[in-house]
DSSP file (Angstrom, degrees, kcal/mol; ACC not computed):
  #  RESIDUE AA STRUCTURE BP1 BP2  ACC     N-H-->O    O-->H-N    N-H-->O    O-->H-N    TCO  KAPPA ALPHA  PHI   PSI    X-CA   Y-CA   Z-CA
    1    1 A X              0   0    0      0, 0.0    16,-0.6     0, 0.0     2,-0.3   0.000 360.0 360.0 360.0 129.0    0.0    0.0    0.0
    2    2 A X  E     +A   16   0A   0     14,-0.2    95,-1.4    17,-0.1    81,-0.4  -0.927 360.0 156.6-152.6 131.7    1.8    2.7   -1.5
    3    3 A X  E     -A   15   0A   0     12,-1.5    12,-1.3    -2,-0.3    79,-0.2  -0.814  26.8-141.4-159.8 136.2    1.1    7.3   -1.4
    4    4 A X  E     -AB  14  81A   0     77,-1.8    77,-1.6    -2,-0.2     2,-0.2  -0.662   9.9-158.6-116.9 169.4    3.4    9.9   -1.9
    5    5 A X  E     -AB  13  80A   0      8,-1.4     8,-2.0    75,-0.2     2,-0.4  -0.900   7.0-150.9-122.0 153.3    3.4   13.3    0.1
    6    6 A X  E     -AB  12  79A   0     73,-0.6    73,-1.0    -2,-0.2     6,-0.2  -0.793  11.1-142.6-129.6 112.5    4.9   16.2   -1.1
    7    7 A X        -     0   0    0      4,-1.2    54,-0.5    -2,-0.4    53,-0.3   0.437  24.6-103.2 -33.9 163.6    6.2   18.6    1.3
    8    8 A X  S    S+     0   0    0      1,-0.2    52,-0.3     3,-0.1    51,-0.3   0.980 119.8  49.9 -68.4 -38.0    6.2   22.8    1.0
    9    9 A X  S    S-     0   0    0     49,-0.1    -1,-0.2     1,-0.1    -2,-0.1   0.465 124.5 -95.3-109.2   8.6    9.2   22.7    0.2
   10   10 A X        +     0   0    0      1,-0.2     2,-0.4    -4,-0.0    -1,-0.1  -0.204  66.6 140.2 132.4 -45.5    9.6   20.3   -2.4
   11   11 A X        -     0   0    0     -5,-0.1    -4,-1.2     1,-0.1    -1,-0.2   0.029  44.4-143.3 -53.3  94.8   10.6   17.2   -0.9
   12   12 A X  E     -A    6   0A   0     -2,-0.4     2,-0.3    -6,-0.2    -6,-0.2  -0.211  25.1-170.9 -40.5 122.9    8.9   13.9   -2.7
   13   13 A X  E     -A    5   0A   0     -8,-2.0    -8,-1.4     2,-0.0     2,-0.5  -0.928  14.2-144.7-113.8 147.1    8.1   11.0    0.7
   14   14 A X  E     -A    4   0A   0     -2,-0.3     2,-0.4   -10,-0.2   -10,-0.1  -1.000   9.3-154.8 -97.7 128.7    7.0    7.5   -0.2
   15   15 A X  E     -A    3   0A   0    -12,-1.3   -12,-1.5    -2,-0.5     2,-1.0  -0.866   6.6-163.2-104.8 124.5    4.5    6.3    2.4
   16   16 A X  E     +A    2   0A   0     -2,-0.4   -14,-0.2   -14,-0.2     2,-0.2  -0.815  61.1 103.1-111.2  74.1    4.4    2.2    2.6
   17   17 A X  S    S-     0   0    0     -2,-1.0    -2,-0.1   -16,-0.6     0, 0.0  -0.854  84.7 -87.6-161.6 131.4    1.3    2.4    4.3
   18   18 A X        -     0   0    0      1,-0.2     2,-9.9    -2,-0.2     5,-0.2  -0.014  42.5-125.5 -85.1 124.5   -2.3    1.9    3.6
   19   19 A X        +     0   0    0    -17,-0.2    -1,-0.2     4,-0.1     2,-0.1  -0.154  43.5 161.1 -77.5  73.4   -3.8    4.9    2.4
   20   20 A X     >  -     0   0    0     -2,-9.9     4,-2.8     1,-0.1     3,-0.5  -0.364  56.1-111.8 -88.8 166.3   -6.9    5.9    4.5
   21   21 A X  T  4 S+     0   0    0      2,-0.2     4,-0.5     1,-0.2     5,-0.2   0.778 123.5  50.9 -33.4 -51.3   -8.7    8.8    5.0
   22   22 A X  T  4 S+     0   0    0      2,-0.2     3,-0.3     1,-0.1    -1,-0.2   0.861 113.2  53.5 -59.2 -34.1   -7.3    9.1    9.0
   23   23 A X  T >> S+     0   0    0     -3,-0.5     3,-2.9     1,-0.3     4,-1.6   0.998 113.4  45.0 -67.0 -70.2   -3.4    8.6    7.1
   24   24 A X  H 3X S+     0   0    0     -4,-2.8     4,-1.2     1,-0.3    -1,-0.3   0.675 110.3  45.5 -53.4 -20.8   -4.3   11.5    4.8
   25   25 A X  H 34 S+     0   0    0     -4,-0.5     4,-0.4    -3,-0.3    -1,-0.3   0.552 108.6  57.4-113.7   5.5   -5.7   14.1    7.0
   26   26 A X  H <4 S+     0   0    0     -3,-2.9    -2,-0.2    -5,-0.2    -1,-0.2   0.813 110.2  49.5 -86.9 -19.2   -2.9   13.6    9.5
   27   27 A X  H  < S+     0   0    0     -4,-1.6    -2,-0.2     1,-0.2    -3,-0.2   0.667 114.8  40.5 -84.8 -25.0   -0.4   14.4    6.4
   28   28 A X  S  < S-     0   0    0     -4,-1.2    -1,-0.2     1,-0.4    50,-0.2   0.490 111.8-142.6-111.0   2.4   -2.0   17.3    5.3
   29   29 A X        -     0   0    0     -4,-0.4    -1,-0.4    -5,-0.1     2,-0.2  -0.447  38.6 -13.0 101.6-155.2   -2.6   18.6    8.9
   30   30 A X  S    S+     0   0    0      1,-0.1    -4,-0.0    -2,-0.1    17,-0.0  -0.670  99.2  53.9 -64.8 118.7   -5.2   20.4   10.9
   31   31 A X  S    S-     0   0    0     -2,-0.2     2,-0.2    18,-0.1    -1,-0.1  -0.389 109.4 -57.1 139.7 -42.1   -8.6   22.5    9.0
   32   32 A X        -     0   0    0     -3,-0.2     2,-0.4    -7,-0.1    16,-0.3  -0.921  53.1-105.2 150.0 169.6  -10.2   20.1    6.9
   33   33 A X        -     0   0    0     -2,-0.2     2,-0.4    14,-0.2    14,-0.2  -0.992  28.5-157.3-141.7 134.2   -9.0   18.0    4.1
   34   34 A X  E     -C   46   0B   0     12,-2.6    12,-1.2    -2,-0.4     2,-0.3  -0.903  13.2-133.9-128.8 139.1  -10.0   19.0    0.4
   35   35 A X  E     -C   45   0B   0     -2,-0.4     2,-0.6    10,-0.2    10,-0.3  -0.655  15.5-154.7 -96.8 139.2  -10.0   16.4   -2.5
   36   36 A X  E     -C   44   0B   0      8,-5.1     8,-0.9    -2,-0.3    34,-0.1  -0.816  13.4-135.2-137.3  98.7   -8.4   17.4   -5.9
   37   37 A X  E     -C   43   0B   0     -2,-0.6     2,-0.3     6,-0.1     6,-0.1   0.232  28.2-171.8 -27.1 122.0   -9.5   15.7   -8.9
   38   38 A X        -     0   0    0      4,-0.7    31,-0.2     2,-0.2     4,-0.2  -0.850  34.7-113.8-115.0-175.5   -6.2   14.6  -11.2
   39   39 A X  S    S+     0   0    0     29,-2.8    -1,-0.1    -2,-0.3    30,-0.1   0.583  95.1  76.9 -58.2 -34.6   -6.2   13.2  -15.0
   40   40 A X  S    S-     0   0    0      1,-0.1     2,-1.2    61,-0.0    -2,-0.2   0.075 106.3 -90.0-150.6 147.1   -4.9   10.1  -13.5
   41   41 A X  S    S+     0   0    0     57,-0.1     2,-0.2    42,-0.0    57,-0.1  -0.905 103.6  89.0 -64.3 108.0   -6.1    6.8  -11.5
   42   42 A X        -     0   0    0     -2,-1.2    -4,-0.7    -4,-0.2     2,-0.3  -0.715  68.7-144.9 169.0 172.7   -5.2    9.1   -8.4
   43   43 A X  E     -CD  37  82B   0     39,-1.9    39,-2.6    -2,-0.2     2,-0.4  -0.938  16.9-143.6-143.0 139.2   -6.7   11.6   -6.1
   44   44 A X  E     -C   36   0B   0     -8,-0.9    -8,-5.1    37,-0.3     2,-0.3  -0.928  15.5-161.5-129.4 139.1   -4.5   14.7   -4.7
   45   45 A X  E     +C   35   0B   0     -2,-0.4    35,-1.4   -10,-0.3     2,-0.3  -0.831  17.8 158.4-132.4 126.6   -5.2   15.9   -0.9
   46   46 A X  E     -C   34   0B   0    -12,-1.2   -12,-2.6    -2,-0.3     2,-0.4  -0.747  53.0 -85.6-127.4-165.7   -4.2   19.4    0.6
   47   47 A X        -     0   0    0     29,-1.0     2,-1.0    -2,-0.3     3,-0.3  -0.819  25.8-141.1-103.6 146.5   -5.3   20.9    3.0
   48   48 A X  S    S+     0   0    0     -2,-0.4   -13,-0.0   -16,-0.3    -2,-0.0  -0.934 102.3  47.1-117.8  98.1   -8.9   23.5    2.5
   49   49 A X  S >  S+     0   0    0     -2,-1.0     3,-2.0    27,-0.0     2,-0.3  -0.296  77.8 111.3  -1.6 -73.0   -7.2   25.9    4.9
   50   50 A X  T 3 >S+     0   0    0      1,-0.4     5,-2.0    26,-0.3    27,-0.1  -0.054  75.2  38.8 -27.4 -28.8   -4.2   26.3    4.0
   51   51 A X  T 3 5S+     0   0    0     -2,-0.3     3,-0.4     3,-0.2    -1,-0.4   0.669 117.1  49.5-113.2 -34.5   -3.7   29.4    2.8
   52   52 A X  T < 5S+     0   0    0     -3,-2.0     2,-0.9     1,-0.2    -2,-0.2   0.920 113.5  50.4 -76.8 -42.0   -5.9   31.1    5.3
   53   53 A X  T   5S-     0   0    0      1,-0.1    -1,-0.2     0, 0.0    -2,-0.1   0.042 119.4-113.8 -84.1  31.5   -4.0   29.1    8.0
   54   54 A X  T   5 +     0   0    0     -2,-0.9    -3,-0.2    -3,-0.4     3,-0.1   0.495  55.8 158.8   2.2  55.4   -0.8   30.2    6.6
   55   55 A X      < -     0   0    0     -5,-2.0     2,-0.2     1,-0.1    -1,-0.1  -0.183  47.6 -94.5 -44.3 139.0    0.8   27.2    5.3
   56   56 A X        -     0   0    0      1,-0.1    21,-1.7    20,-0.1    -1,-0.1  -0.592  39.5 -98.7 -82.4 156.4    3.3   27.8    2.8
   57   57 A X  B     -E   76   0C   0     -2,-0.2     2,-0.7    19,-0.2    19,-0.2  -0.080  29.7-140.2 -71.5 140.6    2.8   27.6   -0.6
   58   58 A X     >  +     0   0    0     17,-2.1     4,-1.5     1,-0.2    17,-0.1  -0.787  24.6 176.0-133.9 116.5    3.6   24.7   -1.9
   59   59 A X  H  > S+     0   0    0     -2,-0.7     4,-1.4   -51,-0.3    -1,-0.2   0.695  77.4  41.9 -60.8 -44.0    5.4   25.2   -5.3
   60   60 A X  H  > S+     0   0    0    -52,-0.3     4,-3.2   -53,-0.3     5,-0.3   0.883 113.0  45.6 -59.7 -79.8    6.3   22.0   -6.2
   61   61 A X  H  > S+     0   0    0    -54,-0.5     4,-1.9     2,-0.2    -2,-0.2   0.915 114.7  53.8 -56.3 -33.6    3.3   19.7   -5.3
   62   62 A X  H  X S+     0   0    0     -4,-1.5     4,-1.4     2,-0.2    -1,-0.2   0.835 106.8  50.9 -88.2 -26.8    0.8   22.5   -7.0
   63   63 A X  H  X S+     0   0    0     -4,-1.4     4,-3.5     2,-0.1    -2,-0.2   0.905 110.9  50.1 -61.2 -35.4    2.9   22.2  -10.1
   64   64 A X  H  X S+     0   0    0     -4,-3.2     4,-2.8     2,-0.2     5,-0.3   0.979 113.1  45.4 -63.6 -54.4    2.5   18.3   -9.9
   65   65 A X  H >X>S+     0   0    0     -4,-1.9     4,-2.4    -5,-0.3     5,-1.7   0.997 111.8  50.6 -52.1 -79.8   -1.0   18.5   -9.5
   66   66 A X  H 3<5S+     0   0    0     -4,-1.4    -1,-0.2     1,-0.2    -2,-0.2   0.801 104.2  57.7  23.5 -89.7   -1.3   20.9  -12.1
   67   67 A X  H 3<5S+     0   0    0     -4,-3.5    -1,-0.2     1,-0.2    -2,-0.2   0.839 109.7  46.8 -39.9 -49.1    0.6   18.8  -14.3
   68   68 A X  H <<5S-     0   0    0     -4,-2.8   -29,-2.8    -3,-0.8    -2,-0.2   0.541 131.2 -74.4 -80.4  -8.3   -2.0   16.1  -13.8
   69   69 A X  T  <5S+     0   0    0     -4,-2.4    -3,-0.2    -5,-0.3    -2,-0.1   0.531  81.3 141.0 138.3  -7.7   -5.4   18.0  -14.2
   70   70 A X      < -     0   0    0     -5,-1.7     2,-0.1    -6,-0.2   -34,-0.0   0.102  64.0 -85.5 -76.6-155.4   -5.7   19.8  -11.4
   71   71 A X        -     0   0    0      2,-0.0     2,-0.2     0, 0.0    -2,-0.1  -0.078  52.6-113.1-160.9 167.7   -7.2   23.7  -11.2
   72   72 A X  S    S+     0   0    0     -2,-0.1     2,-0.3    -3,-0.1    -9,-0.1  -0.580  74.3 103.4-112.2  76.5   -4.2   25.9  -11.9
   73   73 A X  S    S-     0   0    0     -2,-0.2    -7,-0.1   -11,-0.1    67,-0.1  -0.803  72.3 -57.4-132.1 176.0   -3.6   27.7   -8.6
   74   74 A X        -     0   0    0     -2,-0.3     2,-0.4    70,-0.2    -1,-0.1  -0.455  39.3-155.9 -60.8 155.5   -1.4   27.9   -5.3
   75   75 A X        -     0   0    0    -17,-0.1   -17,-2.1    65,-0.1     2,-0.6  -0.942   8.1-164.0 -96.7  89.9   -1.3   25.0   -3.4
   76   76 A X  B     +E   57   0C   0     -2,-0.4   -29,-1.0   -29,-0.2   -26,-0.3  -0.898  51.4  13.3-126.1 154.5   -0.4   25.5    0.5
   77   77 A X  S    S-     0   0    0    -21,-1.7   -48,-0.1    -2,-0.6   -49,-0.1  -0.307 103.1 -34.5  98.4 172.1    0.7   22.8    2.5
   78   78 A X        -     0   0    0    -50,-0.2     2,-0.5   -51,-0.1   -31,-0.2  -0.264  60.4-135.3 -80.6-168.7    1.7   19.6    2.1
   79   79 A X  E     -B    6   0A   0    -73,-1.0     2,-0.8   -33,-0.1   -73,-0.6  -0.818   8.8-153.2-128.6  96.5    0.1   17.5   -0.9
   80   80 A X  E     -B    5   0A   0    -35,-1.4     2,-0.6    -2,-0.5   -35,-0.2  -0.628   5.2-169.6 -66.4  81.1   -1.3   13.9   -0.9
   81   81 A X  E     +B    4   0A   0    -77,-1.6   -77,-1.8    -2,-0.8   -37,-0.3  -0.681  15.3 168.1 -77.9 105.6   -1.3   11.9   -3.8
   82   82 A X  B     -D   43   0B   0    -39,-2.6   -39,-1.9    -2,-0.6     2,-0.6  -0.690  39.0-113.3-119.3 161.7   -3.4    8.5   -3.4
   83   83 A X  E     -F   95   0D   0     12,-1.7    12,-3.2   -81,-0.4     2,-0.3  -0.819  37.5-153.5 -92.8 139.4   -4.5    6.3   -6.2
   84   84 A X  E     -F   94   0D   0     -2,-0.6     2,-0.4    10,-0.2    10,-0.2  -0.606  20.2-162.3-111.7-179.7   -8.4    6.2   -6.6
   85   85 A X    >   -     0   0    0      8,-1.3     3,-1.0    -2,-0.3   -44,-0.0  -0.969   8.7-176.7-145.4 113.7  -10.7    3.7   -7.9
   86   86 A X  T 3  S+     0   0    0     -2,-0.4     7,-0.1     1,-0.3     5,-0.1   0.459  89.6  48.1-107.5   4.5  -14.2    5.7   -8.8
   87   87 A X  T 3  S+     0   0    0      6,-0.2    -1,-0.3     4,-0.0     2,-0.1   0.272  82.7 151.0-123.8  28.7  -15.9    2.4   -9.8
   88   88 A X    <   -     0   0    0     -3,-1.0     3,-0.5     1,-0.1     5,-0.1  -0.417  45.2-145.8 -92.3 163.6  -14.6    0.6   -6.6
   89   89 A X  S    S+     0   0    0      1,-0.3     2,-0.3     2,-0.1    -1,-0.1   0.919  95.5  59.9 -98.0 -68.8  -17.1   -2.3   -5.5
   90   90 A X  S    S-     0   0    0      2,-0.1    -1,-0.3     1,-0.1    -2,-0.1  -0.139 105.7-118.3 -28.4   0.3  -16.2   -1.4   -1.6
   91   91 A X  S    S+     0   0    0     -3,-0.5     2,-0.5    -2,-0.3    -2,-0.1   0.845  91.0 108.3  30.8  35.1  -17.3    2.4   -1.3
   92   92 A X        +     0   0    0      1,-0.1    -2,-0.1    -7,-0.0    -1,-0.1  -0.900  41.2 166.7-113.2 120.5  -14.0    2.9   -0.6
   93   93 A X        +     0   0    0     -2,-0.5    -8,-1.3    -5,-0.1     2,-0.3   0.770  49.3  99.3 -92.2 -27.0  -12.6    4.6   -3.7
   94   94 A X  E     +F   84   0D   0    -10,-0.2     2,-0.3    -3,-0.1   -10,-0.2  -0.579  56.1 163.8 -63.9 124.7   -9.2    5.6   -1.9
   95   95 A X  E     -F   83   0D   0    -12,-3.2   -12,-1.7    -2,-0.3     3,-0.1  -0.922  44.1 -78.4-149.8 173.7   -6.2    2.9   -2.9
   96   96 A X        -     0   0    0     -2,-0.3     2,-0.6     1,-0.2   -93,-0.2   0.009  58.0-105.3 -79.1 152.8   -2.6    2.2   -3.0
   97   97 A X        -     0   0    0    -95,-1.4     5,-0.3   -16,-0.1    -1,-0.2  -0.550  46.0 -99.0 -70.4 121.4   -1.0    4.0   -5.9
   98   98 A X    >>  -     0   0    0     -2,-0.6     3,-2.6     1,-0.1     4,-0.9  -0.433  25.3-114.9 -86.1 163.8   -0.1    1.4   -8.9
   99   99 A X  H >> S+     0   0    0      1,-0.2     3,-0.9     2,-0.2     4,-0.7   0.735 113.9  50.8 -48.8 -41.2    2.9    0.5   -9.0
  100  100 A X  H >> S+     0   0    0      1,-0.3     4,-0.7     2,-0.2     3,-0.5   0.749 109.2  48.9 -38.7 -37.4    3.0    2.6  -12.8
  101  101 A X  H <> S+     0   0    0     -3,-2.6     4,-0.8     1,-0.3    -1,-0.3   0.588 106.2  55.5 -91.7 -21.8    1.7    5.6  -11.7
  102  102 A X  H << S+     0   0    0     -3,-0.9     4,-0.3    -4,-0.9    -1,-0.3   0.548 105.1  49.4 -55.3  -9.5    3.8    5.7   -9.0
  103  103 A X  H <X S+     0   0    0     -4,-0.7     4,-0.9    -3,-0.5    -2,-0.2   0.587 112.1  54.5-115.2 -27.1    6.8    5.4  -11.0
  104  104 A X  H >X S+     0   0    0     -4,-0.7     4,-1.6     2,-0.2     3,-0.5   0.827 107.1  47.4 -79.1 -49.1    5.2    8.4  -13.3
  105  105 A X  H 3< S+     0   0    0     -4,-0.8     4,-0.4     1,-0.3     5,-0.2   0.853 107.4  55.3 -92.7 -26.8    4.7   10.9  -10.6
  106  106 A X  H 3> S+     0   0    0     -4,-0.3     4,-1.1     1,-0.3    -1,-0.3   0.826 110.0  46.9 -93.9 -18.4    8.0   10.4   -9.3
  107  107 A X  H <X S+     0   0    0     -4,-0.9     4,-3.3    -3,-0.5    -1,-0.3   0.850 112.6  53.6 -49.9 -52.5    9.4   11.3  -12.9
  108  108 A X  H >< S+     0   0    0     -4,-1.6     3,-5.4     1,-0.2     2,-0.6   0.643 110.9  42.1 -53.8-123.2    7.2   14.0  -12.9
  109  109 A X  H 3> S+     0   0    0     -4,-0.4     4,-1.2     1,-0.4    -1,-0.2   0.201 111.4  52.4  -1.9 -46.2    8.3   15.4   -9.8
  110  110 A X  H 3X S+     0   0    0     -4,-1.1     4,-1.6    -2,-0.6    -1,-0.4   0.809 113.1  44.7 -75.1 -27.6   11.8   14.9  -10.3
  111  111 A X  H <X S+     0   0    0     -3,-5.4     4,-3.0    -4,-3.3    -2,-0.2   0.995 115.1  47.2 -77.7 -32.0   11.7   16.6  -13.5
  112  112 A X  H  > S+     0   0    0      1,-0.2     4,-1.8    -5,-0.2     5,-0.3   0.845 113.8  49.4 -51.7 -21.7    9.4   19.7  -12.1
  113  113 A X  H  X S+     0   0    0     -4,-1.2     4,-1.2    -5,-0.2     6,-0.3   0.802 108.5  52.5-102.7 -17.3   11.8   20.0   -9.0
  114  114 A X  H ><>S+     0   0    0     -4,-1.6     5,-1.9     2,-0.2     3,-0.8   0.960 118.6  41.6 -69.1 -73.8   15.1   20.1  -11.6
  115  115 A X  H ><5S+     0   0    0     -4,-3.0     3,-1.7    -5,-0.3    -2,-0.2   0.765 111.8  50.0 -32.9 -65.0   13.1   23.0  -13.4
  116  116 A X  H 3<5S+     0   0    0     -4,-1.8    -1,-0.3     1,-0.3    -2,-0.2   0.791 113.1  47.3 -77.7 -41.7   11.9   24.8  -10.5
  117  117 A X  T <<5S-     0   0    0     -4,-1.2    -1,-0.3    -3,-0.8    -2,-0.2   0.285 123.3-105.7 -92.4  29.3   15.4   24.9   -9.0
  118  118 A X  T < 5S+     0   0    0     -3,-1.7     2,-0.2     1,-0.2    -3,-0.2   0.660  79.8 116.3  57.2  29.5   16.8   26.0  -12.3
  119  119 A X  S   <S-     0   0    0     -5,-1.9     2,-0.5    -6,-0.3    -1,-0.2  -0.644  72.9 -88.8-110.0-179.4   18.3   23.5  -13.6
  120  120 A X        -     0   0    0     -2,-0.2     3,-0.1    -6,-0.1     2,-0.1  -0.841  39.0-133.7 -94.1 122.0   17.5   21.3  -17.2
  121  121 A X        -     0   0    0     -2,-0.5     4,-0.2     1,-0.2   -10,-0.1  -0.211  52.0 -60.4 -76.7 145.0   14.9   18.3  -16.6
  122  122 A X    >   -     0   0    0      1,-0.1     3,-3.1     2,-0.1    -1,-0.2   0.034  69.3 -94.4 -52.0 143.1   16.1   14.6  -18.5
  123  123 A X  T 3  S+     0   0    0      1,-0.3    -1,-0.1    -3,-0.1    -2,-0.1   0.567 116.5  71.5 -41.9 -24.6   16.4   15.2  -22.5
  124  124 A X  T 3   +     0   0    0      2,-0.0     2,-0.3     0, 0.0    -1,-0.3   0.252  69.4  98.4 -71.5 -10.9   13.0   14.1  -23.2
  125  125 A X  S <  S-     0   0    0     -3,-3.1    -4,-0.0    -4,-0.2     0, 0.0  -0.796  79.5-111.3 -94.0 142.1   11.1   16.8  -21.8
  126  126 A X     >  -     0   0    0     -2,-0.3     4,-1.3     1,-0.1    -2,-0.0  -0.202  19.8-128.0 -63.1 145.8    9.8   19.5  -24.4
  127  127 A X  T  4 S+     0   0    0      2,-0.2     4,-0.1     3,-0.1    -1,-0.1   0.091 110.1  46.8 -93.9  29.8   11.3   22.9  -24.2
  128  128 A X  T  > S+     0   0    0      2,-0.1     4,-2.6     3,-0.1     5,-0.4   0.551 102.9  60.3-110.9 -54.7    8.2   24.6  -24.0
  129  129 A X  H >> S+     0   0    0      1,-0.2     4,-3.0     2,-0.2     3,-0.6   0.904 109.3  46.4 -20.6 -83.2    7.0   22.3  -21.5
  130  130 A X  H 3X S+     0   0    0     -4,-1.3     4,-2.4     1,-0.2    -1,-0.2   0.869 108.4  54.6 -19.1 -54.5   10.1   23.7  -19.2
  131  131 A X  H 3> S+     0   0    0      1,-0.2     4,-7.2     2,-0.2     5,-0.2   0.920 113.5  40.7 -79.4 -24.4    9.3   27.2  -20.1
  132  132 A X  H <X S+     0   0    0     -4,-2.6     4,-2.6    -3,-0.6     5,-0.4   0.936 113.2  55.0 -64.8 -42.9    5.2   26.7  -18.7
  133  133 A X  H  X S+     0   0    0     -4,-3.0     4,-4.7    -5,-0.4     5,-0.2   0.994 112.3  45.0 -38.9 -74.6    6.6   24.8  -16.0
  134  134 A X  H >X S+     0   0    0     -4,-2.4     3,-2.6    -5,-0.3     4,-0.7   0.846 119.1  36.9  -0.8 -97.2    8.7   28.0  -15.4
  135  135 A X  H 3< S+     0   0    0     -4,-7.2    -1,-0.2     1,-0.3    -2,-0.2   0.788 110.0  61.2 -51.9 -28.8    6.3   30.4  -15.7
  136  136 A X  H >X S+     0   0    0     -4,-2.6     4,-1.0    -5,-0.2     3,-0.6   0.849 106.9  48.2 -43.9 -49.6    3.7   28.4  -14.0
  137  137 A X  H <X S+     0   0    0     -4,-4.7     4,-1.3    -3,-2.6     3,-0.3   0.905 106.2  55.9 -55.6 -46.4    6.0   28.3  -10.7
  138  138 A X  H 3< S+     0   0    0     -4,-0.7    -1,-0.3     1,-0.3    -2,-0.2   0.103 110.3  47.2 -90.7  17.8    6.6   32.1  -10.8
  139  139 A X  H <> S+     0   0    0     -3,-0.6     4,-0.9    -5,-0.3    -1,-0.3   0.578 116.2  40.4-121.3 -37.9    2.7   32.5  -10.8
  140  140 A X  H  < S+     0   0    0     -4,-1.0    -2,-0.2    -3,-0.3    -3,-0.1   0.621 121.0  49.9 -93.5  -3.4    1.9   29.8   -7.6
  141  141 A X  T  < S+     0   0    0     -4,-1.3    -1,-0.2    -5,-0.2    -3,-0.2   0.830 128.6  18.1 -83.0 -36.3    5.1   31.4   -6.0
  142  142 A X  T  4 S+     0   0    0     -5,-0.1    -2,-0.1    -3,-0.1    -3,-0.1   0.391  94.6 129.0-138.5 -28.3    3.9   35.5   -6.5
  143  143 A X  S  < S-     0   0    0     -4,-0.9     2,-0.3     1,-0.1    -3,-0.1   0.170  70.7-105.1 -29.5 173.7    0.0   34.6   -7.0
  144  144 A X        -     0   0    0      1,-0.1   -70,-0.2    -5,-0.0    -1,-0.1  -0.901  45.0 -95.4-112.2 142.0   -2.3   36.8   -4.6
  145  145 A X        -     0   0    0     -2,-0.3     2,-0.8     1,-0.1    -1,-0.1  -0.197  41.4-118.0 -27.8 138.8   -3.8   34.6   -1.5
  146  146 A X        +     0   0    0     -3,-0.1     2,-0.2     2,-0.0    -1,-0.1  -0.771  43.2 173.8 -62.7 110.3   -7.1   33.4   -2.3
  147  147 A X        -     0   0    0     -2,-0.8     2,-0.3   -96,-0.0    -3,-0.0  -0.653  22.3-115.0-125.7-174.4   -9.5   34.6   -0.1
  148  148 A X        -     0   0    0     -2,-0.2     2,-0.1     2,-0.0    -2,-0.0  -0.995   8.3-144.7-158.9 131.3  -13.8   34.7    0.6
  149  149 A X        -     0   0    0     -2,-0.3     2,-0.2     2,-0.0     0, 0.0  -0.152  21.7-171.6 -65.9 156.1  -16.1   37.2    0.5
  150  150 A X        -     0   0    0     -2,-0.1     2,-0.4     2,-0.0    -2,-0.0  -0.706   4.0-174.5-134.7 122.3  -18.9   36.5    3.2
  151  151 A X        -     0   0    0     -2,-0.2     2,-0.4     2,-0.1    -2,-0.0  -0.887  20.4-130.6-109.1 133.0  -22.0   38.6    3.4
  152  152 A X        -     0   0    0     -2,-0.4    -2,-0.0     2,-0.0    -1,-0.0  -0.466  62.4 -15.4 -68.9 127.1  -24.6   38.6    5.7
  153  153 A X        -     0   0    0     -2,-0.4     2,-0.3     1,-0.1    -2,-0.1  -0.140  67.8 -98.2  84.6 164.3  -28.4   38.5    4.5
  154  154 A X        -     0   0    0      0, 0.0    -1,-0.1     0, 0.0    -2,-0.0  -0.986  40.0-103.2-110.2 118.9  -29.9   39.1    1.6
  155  155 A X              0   0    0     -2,-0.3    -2,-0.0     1,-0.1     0, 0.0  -0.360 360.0 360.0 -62.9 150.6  -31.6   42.5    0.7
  156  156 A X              0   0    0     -3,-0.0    -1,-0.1     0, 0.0    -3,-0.0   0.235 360.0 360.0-115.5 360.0  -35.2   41.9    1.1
């Protein structure tokens, strides 16, 4: 049973541990725990705080997400990646990554975190790819908080 975390600050963990709901919301911490559709058999986890609780942004894991399908905005906190199953038998839809798709994110990751620390990503990556990656960073890096309006009432 297999889920990676990615730290604020960049750093890819593989967790060899079954990836439940209690696992996940202890990884992305305290506020609530918000589910982030990818492209992918998988499911990506932050935290629906974050950014009001002021976790740092986390550049790296929101480019991965990103990458995969995800909304294109900051990130804060760390970032859960689980494999999902939407058609699972069990109501449980959360599962171990397979083994492929682990082996894909962690390409992914290594090439965004070569980019993002300025260096050139294995030969095979596109050099336009590189330069959205880029610019993509300097936008969840510099982005304005996200914040919500709340208004009392309706006028009558």
């Amino acid at each position: 049973m297999t889920y990676l975390v990615i730290d604020p600050d960049g750093a890819l963990h593989v967790r060899d541990r079954p990836p439940t709901l209690d696992a996940i919301n202890a990884e992305v911490g305290d506020g609530g725990t918000d589910r982030v559709p990818l492209g992918v058999n998988a499911r990506g986890f932050v935290n629906d705080v974050g950014h009001l609780a002021g976790l740092p942004r986390n550049v790296v894991g929101s480019l991965l997400l990103m990458c995969c399908g995800a909304a294109h905005q900051p990130y804060a906190g760390p970032v859960v990646v689980v494999g999902w199953d939407r058609h699972a038998w069990d109501g449980v839809e959360i599962r171990s990554l397979p083994p492929e798709v682990l082996e894909a994110l962690r390409g992914l990751h290594t090439d965004i975190r070569t980019v993002v620390d300025g260096g050139v990503p294995r030969d095979r990556c596109d050099p336009l790819w590189v330069a959205q990656v880029r610019e993509a960073a300097a936008f969840v890096a510099a982005a304005d908080t996200p914040t919500i309006t709340i208004r009392r009432g309706l006028p009558t």
